[in-house]
ZAMARGU-4260 file (C-alpha; in steps of 0.2 Angstrom, whole numbers, plus 5000, padded with zeros to 4 digits):
<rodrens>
0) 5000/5000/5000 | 5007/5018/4996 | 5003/5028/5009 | 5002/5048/5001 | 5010/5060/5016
5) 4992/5062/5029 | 4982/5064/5013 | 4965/5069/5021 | 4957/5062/5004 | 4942/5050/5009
10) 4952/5036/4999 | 4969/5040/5006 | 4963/5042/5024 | 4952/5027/5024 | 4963/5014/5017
15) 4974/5016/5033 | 4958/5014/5042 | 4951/4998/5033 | 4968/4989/5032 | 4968/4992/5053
20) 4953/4990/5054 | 4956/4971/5044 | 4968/4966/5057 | 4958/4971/5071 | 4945/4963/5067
25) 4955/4948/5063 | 4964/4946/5081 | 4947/4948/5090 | 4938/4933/5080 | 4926/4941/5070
30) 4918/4931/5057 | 4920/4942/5042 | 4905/4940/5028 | 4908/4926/5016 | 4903/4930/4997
35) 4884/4932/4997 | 4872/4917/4993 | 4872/4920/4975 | 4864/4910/4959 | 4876/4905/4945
40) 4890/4916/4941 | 4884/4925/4926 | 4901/4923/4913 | 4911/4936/4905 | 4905/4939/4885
45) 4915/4933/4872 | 4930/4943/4872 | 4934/4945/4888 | 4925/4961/4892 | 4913/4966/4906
50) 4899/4960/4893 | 4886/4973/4898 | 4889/4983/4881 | 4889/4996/4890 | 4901/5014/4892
55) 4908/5012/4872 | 4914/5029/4876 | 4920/5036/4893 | 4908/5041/4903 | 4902/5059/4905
60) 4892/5067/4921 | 4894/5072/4939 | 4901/5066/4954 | 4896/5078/4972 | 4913/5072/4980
65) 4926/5084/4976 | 4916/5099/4978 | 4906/5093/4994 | 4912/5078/5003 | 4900/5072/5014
70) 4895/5088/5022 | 4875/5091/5023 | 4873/5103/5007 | 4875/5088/4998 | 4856/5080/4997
75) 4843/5077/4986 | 4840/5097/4981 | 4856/5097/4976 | 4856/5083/4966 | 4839/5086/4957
80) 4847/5106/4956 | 4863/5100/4946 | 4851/5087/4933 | 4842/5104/4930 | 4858/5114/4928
85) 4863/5102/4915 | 4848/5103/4906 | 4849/5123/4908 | 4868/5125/4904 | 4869/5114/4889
90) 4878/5099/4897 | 4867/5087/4892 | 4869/5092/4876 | 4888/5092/4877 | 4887/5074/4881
95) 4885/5074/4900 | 4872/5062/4906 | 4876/5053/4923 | 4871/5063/4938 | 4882/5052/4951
100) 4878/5052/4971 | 4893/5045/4980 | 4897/5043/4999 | 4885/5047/5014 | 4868/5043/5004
105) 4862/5030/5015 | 4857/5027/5033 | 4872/5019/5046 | 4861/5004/5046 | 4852/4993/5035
110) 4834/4990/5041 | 4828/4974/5046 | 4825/4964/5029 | 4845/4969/5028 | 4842/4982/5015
115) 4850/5000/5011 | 4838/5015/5015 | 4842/5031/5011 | 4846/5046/5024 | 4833/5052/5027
120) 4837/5070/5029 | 4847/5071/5015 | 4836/5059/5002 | 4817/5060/5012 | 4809/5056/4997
125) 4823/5040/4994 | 4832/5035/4980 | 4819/5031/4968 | 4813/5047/4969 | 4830/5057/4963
130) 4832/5045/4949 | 4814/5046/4943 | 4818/5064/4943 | 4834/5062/4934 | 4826/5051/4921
135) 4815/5065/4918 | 4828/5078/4913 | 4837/5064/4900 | 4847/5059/4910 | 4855/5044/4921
140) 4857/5042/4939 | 4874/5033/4948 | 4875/5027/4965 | 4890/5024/4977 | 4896/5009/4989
145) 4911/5001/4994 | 4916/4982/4991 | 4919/4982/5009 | 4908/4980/5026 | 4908/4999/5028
150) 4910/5013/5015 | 4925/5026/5015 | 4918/5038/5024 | 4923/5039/5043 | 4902/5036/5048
155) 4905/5018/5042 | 4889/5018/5032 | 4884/4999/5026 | 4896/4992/5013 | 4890/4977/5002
160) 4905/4965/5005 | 4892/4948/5008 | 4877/4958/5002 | 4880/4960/4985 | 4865/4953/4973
165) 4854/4960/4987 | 4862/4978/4984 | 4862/4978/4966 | 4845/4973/4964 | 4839/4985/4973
170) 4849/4997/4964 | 4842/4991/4950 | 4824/4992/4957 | 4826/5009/4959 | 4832/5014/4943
175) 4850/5018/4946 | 4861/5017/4929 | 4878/5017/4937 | 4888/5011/4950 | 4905/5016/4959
180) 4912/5002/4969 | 4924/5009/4979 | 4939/4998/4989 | 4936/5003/5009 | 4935/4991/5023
185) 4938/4976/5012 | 4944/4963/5024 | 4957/4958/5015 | 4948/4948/5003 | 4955/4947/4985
190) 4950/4961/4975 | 4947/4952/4959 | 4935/4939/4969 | 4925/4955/4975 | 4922/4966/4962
195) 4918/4948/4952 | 4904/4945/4965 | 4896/4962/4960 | 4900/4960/4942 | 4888/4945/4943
200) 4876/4952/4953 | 4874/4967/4943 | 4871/4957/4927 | 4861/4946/4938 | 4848/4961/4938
205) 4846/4962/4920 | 4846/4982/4921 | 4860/4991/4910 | 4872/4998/4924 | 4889/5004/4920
210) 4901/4997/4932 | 4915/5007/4940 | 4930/4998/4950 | 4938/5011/4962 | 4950/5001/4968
215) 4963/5013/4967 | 4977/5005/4956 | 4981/4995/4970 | 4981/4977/4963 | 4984/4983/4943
220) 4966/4983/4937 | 4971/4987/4921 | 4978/4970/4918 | 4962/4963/4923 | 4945/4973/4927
225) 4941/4974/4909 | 4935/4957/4911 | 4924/4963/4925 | 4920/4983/4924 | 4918/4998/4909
230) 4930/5008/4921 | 4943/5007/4935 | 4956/5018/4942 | 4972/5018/4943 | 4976/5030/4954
235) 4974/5034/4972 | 4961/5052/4976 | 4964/5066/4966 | 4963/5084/4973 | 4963/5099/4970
240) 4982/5105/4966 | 4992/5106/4952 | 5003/5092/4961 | 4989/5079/4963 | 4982/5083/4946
245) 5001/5079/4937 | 5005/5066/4948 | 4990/5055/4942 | 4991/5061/4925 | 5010/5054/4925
250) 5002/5036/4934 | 4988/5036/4922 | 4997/5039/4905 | 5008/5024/4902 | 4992/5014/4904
255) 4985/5016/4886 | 4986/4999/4879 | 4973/4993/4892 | 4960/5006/4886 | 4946/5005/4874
260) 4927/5004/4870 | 4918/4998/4885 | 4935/4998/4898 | 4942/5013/4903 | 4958/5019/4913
265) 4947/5032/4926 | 4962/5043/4933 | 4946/5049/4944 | 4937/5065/4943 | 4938/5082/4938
270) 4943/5096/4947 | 4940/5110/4936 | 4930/5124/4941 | 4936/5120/4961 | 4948/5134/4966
275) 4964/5128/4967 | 4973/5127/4951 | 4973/5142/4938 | 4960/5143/4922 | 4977/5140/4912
280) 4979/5122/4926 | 4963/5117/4923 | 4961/5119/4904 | 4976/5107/4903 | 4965/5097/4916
285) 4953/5095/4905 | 4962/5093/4890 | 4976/5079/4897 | 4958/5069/4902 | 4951/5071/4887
290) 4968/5063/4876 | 4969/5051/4889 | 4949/5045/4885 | 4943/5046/4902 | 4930/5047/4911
295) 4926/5067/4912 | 4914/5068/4929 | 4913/5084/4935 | 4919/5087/4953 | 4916/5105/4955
300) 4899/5113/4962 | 4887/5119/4945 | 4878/5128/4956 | 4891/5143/4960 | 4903/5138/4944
305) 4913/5154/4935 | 4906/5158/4916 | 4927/5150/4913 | 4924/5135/4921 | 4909/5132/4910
310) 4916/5137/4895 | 4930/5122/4899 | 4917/5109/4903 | 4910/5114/4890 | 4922/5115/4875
315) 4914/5103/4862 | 4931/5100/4853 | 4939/5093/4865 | 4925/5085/4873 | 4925/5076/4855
320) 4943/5070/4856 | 4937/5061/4874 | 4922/5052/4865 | 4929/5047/4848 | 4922/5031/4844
325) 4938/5023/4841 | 4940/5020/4860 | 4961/5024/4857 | 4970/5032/4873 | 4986/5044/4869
330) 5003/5039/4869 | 5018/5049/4874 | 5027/5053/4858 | 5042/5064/4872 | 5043/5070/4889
335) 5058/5077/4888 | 5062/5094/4900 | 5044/5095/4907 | 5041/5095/4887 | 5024/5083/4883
340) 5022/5078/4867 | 5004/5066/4868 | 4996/5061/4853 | 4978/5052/4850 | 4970/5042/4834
345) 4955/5046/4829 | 4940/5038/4820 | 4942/5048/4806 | 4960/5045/4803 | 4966/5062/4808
350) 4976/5064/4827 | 4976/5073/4840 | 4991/5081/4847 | 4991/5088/4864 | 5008/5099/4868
355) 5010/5101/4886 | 5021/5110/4898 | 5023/5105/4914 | 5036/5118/4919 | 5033/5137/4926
360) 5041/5145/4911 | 5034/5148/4894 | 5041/5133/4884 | 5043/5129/4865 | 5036/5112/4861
365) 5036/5104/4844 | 5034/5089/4833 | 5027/5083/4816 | 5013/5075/4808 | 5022/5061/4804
370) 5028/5059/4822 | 5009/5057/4827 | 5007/5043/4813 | 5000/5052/4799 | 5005/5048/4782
375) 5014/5057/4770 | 5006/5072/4764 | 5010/5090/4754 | 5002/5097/4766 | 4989/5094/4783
380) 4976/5104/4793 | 4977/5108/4808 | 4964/5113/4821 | 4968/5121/4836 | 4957/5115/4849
385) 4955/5129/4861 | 4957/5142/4850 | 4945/5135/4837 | 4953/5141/4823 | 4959/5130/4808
390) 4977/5134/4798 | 4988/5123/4785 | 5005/5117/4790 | 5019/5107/4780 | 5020/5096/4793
395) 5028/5105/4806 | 5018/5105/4823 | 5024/5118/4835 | 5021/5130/4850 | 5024/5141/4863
400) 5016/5136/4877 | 5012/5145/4894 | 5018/5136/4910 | 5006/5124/4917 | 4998/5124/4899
405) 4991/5116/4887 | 4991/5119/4867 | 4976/5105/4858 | 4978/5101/4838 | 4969/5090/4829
410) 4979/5085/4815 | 4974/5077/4797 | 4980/5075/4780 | 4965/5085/4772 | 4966/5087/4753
415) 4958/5106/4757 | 4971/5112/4765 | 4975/5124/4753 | 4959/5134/4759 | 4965/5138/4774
420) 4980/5152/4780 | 4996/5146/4785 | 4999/5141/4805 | 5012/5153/4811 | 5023/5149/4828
425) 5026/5164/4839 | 5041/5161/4853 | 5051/5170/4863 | 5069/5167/4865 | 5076/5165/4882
430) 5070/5169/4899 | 5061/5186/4902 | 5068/5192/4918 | 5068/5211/4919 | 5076/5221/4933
435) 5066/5236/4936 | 5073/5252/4931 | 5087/5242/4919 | 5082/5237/4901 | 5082/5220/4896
440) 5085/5213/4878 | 5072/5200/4872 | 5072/5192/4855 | 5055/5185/4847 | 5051/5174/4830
445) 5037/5173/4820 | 5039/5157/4810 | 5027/5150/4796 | 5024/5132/4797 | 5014/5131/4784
450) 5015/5126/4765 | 5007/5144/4759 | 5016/5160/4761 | 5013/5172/4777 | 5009/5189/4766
455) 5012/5206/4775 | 5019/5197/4790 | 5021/5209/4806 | 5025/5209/4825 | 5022/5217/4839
460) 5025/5215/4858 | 5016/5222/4873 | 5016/5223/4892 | 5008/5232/4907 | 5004/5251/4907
465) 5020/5262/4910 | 5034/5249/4903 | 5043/5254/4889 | 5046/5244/4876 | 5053/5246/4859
470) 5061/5236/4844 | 5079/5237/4839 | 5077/5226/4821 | 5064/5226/4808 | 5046/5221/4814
475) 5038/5216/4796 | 5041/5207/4781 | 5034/5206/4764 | 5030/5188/4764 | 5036/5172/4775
480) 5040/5155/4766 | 5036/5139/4773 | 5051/5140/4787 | 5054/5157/4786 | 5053/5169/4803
485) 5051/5186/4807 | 5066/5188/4821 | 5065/5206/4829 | 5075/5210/4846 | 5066/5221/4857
490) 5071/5233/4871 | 5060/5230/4889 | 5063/5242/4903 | 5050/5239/4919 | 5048/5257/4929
495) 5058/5259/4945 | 5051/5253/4957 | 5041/5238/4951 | 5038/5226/4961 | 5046/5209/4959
500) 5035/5197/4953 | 5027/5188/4937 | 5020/5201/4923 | 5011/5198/4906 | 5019/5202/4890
505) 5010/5198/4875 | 5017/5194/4857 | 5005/5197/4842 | 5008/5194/4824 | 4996/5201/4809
510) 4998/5194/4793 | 4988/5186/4776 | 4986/5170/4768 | 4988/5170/4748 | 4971/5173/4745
515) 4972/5189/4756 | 4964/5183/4774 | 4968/5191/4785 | 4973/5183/4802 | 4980/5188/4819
520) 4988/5178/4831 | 4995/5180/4851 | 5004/5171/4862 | 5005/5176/4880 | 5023/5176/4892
525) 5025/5178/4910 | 5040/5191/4912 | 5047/5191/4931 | 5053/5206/4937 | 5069/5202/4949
530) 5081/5206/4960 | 5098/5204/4959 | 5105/5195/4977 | 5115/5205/4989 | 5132/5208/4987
535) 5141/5193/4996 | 5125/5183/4996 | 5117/5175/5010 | 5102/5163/5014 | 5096/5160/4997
540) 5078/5156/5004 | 5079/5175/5007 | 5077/5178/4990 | 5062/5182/4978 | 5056/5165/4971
545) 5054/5165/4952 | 5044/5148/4951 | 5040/5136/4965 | 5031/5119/4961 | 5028/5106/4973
550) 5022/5090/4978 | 5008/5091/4991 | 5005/5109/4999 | 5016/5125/4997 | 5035/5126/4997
555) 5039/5131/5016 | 5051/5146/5019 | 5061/5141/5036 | 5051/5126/5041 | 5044/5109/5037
560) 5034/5106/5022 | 5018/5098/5036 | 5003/5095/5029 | 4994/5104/5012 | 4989/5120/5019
565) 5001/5136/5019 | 5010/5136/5036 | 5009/5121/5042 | 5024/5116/5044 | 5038/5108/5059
570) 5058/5118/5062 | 5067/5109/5051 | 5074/5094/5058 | 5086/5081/5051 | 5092/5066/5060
575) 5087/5076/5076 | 5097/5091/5072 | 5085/5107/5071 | 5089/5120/5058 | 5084/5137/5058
580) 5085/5144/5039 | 5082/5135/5023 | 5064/5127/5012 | 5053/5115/5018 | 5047/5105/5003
585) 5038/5089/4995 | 5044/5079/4982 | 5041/5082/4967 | 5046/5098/4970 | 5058/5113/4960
590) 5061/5129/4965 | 5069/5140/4955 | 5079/5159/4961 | 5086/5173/4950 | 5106/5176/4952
595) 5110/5186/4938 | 5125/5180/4934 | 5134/5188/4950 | 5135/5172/4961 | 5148/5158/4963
600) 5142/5144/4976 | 5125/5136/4983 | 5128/5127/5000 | 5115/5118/5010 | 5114/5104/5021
605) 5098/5090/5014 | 5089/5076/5021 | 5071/5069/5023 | 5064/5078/5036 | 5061/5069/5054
610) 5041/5073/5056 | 5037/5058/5044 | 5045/5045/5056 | 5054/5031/5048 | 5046/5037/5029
615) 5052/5044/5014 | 5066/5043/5000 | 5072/5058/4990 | 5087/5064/4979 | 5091/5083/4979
620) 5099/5091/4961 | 5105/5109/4961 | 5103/5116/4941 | 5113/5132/4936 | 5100/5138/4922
625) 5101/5123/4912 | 5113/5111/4920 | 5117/5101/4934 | 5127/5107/4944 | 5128/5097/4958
630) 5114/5080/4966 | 5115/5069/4982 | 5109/5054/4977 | 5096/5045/4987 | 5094/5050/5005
635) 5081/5042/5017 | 5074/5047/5033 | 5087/5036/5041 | 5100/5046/5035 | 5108/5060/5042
640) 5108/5077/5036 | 5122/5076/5020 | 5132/5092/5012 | 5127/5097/4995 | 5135/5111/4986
645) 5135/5117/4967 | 5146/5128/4957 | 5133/5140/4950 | 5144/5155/4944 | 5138/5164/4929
650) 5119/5157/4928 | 5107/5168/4928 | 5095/5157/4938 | 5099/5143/4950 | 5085/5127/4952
655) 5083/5116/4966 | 5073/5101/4963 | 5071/5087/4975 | 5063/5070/4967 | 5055/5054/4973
660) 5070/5045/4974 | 5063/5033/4961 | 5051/5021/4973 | 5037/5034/4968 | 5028/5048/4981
665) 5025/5044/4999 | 5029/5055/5012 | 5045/5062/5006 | 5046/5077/5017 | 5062/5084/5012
670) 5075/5098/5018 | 5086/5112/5010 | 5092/5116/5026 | 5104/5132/5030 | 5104/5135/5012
675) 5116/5148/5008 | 5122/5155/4991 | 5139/5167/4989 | 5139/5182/4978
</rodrens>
């Protein structure tokens, strides 16, 4: 079992619970439910599948977990409110249909026939009731248990470990259309043999009901639930951070082979529209969920979502790439640098490329057509998912891409593609790091990729109100050939003063197609204004930090990393030895300072920090812009604090990243402690 670092996830937190909970009940004699008295196994259909013919797409809907929990607002006026928003809002249009109810539905006991009855505060009309309602609007209703004695949630609501062809015919009998079986309170008993058991008995039913397996990736379902469920996860919970988000997304991708019509890898739900990643975060969200076919179940509450948050749930484009019939999950082409290059086949022949960056600078990302397996061509269209705009290109697949973002092209070997203007690629060169009051230089390109000439082709860069900015080379040309860019240097100046910090520049270039289109394209960058470090140095955690990224909760200045929320943390201690200066953080983690070229050493003294007890592997890696400079190696918690120190002298920026140590995340706490650099 992997236990995440005090995760206060229902999954997380209750595994630790029902594996206890197994032993306990063990050592005192209980007699733990056999499998239920059952009529013939029904059999797999041919194929090996779950045989239902059921979820030939992922499925779309809503899941009340990540946005409520089990707190009271979640209830059947909720429910019957979020079917009539999807109705309202256009969902159900979109392609959302299930309107999924997960923990803390039902009463803490079953009654005296040993059936499940609803809450009666939350449901007091039941369960029948909510789905009739549901059924009304066009849509279909999904229900929760555990295959377990108890449910996840800390009540201990009745599982249906021993009760399972009761259970799902009575979810049947009341008209529920999917099920979500989660893992809690198993007993120990194989979890091929239980989610089997309600395989049958759902089938024994005869009602069409989607079968979900959340058994958390524990026991490799994807080498064997498709002969049993339409989905399973692979992962443990997701929440809402970047961190979680990435972390499953990097679990989740190497799993395409076991994906396809009718059986899905679930890398859970969604969390967009929740409040604790960016717009840019959850657009990348959706769009990494949507190359990887799976399930899209919206986590966040429809009720008080943000116009943004609809348009991403609703973006038909991509919600297409997520549904095509062909059933294919995308495969990394390249990952290099943070640098994700995922590509998709469609039904129709034509690929879908998805160029992600998982760092926290802007980031060119490229590949071609024939990289994403289309043939040969003169010439391909290309459709850019987000922007919903349609350009030609020789082949050449290219983009600057925000951090945290996410740039969507679907890609095709379209005989029209003369019709269209030529794709351009705007980029900047180099970091933009600008002290205030000094000028910086910053070079930009506007390339054509495409087959046609880019006519009239001009530039122009922008930034906030009061910075100066002007050009020192040309900022047209007359015509762009396939390949050809528009390279113009450029003088930035921030006012005096200017706070450090992360401010927008924005690259536009105009131009025209052959047949005189005209077309205008932009491409936003993050400039950070900085702060050159003090003479001589000093603690380096001091410093303005450029980018910090990390693997559960903030980066800590000066103390542990703790728990998920922002000052939560413990002194630094390593092998018992307290520290007073230096960065609490969690692998995966970088953090990344500007030097300016005037500093010569980084010092620190590492280790896995001592408030996760006997847990936790790492290795820490010092970068000197693009290098590295100096790495540890792997340290554990039974380690003593080690001496790290990196020759940095010239780079402009200085990275510290600490990783997993190669046995994947769990509770790697780790330490940059009395971190010092020399200037």
């Amino acid at each position: 079992m992997r236990h995440l670092p005090s995760r206060t996830t229902r999954t997380s937190r209750h595994r630790v619970i029902g594996a206890l909970t197994a032993g306990l009940l063990c050592a005192a004699g209980v007699t733990v439910p056999a499998a239920a008295q059952s009529p013939d196994p029904v059999p797999a259909a041919a194929g090996g599948r779950a045989g239902n013919g059921l979820a030939l797409t992922p499925p779309m809907g809503f899941n009340n977990w990540n946005s409520t929990h089990c707190r009271a607002e979640f209830n059947e006026e909720m429910v019957k409110g979020i079917a009539d928003i999807f109705v309202e809002k256009g969902l159900r249009e979109a392609g959302y249909e299930f309107v999924n109810l997960d923990d803390c539905w039902a009463k803490p006991q079953r009654n005296a026939d040993g059936k499940l009855e609803a809450d009666p505060v939350r449901f007091p009309n039941g369960i029948e009731a909510v789905a009739d309602y549901v059924h009304s609007k066009g849509l279909k209703l999904g229900i929760y248990t555990s295959a377990g004695t108890k449910t996840c949630d800390s009540v201990g609501l009745p599982g249906a470990l021993g009760h399972e062809y009761s259970d799902a015919q009575q979810f049947a009998d009341w008209g529920v259309d999917y099920l979500k079986y989660d893992n809690c309170n198993n007993q120990g008993v194989d979890a091929k043999e239980r989610y089997t058991t309600m395989r049958d008995a759902l089938a024994a039913t005869g009602r069409p009901i989607v079968y979900s397996i959340c058994e958390w990736g524990q026991n490799k379902p994807w080498e064997w639930a498709a002969e049993l469920g339409n989905l399973w996860r692979t992962t443990g919970d997701i929440n809402d951070s970047w961190s979680s988000m990435l972390s499953i997304m990097k679990q989740n991708l190497p799993l395409a082979a076991a994906a396809g019509p009718g059986h899905w890898n679930d890398p859970d739900m969604l969390e967009v529209g929740n409040g604790g990643m960016t717009d840019t975060e959850y657009r990348t969200h959706f769009s990494m969920w949507s190359v990887m076919a799976a399930p899209l179940l919206i986590g966040s509450d429809l009720r008080t979502a943000t116009a943004e948050t609809y348009r991403i749930l609703s973006n038909q484009e991509v919600i297409a790439v997520d549904q095509d019939p062909l059933g294919k999950q995308g495969v990394v082409l390249s990952s290099e640098g943070g640098r994700w290059v995922v590509a998709k086949e469609m039904q129709d022949g034509s690929r879908v490329v998805a160029l992600f960056n998982e760092t926290g600078s802007a980031q060119r990302i490229s590949t071609t057509a024939a990289a994403a397996g289309l043939p040969a061509a003169d010439a391909y269209t290309v459709r850019d998912l987000w922007a919903h705009t349609t350009r030609n290109t020789a082949g050449g697949l290219s983009a600057t891409v925000p951090p945290h973002g996410t740039v969507m092209l679907r890609v095709a070997a379209d005989s029209r593609w003369a019709a269209y203007p030529p794709a351009v690629e705007l980029a900047l060169e180099g970091s933009p790091l600008v002290e205030a009051g000094r000028t910086a230089r910053l070079t930009t390109t506007v390339t054509d990729l495409g087959r046609t000439p880019a006519v009239k082709a001009s530039a122009a860069l922008t930034g906030p109100t009061g910075w100066r900015i002007a050009a020192d080379s040309a900022t047209t040309a007359p015509a762009l050939p396939t390949g050809g860019a528009l390279t113009t240097r450029w003088r930035v100046t921030a006012p005096p003063g200017t706070a450090t910090g992360t401010y927008d520049l924005t690259l536009t270039a105009q131009y025209r197609s052959p047949t005189g289109q005209r077309v205008r394209s932009s491409v936003p960058f993050q400039a950070h204004v900085v702060v050159a470090p003090p003479a001589g140095g000093g603690y380096l955690g001091d410093l303005p930090q450029l980018t910090a990224s990390n693997g559960y909760g903030p980066v800590e200045k000066d103390t542990s990393n703790g728990e998920s929320a922002a000052g939560d943390g413990h002194p630094l201690t390593i092998g018992g030895e307290v520290y007073a200066k230096g960065l609490g953080v969690h692998a995966a983690s970088a953090v990344e300072y500007y030097t300016g070229g005037g500093c010569a050493t980084v010092t620190a003294r590492v280790g896995v920090d001592d408030e996760k007890g006997a847990k936790g592997s790492v290795a820490f890696e010092i970068w000197a812009d693009g290098t590295k400079a100096a790495s540890t190696g792997v340290l554990t918690n039974a380690m003593a604090a080690q001496p790290v120190s990196a020759d940095v002298s010239g780079a402009q920026v200085v990275r510290l990243v600490v990783t997993d140590g190669g046995d994947g995340v769990d509770s790697d706490h780790a330490d940059w402690a009395d971190l010092r650099i020399t200037c």
